[in-house]
C-alpha positions in Angstrom: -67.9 -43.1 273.9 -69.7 -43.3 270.7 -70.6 -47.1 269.3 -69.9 -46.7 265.7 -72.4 -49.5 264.6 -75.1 -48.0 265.9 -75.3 -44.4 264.8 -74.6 -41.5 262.2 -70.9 -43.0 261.7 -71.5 -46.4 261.4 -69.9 -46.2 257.9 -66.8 -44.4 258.8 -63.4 -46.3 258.3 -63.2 -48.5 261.2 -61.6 -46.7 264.3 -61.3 -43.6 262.9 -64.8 -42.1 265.1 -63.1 -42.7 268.2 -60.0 -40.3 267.5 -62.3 -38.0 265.7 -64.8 -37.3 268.1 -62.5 -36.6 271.1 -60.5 -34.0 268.4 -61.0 -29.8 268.9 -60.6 -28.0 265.9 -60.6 -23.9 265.6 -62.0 -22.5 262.4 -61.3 -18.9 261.6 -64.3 -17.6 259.0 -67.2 -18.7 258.5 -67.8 -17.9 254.7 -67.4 -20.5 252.1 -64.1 -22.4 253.3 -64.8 -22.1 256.8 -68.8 -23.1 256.5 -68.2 -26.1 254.4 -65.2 -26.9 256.2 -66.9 -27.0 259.3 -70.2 -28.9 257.7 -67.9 -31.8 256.4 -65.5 -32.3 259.8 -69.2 -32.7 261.7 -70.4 -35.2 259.6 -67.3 -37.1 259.8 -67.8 -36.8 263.8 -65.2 -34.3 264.7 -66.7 -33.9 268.4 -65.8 -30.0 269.0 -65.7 -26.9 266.9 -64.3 -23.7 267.7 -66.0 -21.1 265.3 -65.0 -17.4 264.8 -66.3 -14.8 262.4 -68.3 -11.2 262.6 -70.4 -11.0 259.4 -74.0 -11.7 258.6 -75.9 -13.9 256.2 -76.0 -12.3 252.9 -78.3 -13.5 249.8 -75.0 -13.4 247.4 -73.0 -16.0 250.2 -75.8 -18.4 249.0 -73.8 -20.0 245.9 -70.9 -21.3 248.1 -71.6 -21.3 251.6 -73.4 -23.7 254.2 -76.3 -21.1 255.1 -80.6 -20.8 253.7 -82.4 -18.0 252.7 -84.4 -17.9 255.4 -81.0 -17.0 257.5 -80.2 -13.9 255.6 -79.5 -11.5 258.2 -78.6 -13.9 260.6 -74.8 -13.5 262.3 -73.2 -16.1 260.0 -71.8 -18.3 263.5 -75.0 -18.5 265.2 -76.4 -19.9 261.5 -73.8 -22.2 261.1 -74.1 -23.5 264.5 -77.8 -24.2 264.0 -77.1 -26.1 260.9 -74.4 -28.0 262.1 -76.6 -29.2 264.9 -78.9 -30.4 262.8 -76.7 -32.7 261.4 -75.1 -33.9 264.8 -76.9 -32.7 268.1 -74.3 -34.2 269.7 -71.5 -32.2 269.0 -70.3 -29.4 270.8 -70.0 -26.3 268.8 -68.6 -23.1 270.2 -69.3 -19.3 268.4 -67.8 -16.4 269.2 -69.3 -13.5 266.5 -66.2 -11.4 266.4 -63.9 -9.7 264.8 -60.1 -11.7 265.0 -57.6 -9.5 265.7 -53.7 -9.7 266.8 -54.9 -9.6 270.8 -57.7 -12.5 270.5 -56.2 -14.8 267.6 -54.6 -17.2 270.2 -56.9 -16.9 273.0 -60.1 -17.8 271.1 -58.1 -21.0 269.3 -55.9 -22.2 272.6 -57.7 -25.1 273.2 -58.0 -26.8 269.7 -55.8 -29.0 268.7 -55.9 -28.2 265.1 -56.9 -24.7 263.4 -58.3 -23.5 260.0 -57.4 -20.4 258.4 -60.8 -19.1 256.3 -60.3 -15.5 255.4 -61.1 -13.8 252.4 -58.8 -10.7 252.9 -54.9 -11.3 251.8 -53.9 -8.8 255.0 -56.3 -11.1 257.8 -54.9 -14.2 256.5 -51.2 -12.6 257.3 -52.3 -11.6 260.4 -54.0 -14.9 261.6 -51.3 -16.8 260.3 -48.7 -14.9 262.2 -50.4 -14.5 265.1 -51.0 -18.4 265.3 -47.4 -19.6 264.5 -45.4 -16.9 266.9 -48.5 -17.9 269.9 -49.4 -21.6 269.3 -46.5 -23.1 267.9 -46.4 -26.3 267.2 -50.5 -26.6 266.4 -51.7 -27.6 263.3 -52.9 -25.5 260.7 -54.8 -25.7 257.3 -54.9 -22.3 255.2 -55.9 -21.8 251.5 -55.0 -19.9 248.9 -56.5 -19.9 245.6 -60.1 -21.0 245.3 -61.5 -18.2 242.7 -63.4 -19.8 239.4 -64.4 -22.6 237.9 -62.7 -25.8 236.6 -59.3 -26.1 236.1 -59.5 -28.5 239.0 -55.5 -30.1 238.3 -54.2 -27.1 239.6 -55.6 -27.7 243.3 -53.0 -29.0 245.2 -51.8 -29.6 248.6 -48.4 -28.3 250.1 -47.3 -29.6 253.6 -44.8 -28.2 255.2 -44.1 -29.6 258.9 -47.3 -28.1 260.6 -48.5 -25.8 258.3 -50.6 -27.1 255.4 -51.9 -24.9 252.3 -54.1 -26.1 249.8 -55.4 -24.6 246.8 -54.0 -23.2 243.2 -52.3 -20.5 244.7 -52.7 -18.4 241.7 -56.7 -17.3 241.2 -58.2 -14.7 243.2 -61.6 -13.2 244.3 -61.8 -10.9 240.9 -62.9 -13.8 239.3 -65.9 -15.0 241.1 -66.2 -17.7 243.0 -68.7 -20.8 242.5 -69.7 -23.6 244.9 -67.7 -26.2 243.0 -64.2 -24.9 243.1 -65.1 -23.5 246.8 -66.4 -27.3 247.7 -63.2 -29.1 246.2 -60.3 -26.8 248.7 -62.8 -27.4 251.8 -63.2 -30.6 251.1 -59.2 -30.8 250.9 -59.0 -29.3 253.3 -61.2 -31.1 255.8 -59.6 -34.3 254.6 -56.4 -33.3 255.9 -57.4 -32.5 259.0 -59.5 -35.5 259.6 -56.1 -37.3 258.6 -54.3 -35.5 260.9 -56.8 -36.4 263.7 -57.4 -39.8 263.2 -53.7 -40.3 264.1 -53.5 -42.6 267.2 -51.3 -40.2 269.7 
């Protein structure tokens, strides 16, 4: 069990380690929701990380995603992973570079006990989102929708409804660009709601 006095979490809200580090969570996409997502749930001390995605390091991902440029090229899970061990050795982080589909959606995620939706593409985020409430009811889930842009950050908001969470403006999209800040603000959200979630005494 890890002593919170006497590592990277000392300054974590007391108790709160304990619950976190014992907690799975399932992260669909790897790109700038799901990288950041992952990057702040490890340094709060989440303990396991289920991470899917098929693409590659590109220069362009550089302005809102947790990667280097000496990872372009790189399959963007086996980056992430190396990253996020850098941060917490401890922590056990499980890739599978993939593409998510209707027959894997479930299997990949069964074990985690709370999932991310991080897909760019209107039609995948359907599809994952479907797929996880007809086979996993009942878990968890974070999705966003409406990162694109740059300030306007009063229109970010969260919307919970039973176990399905959705945070962003719901309103922008991907023809506008997209820029660290606005990116940084609905993972961050989003991170905090999980980390609510998991630091819930069962």
């Amino acid at each position: 069990m890890i002593n919170e006095e006497t590592n990277a979490f000392r300054d974590n809200p007391s108790g709160i380690t304990f619950f976190l580090n014992r907690s799975s969570v399932g992260i669909a996409g790897a790109g700038g929701i799901g990288s950041n997502v992952a990057a702040i749930l490890i340094r709060a001390g989440v303990g396991r990380l289920v991470i899917a995605d098929f693409d590659s390091v590109e220069l362009p991902n550089l302005n809102r995603q947790f990667y280097f440029t000496d990872q372009i090229g790189y399959p963007k899970v086996e980056a992430l992973r190396h990253n996020l061990e850098l941060i917490n050795p401890d922590a056990k982080i499980e890739i599978h570079n993939r593409i998510i589909d209707e027959q894997n959606a479930c299997s990949i995620f069964s074990e985690c006990d709370f999932l991310v939706e991080a897909f760019d593409s209107a039609e995948a985020k359907v599809m994952l989102l479907e797929s996880w409430l007809t086979g996993l009811p009942g878990r968890p889930i974070v999705a966003c929708s409406g990162l694109a842009g740059y300030g306007r950050t009063d229109l970010i908001r969260v919307d919970r409804r039973q176990d399905f969470t959705l945070v962003g403006d719901q309103e922008s999209d991907l023809s506008q660009g997209t820029l660290s800040a606005r990116v940084g603000i609905v993972a961050n959200m989003m991170a905090n709601e999980i980390i609510e979630f998991l630091a819930r005494p069962s």
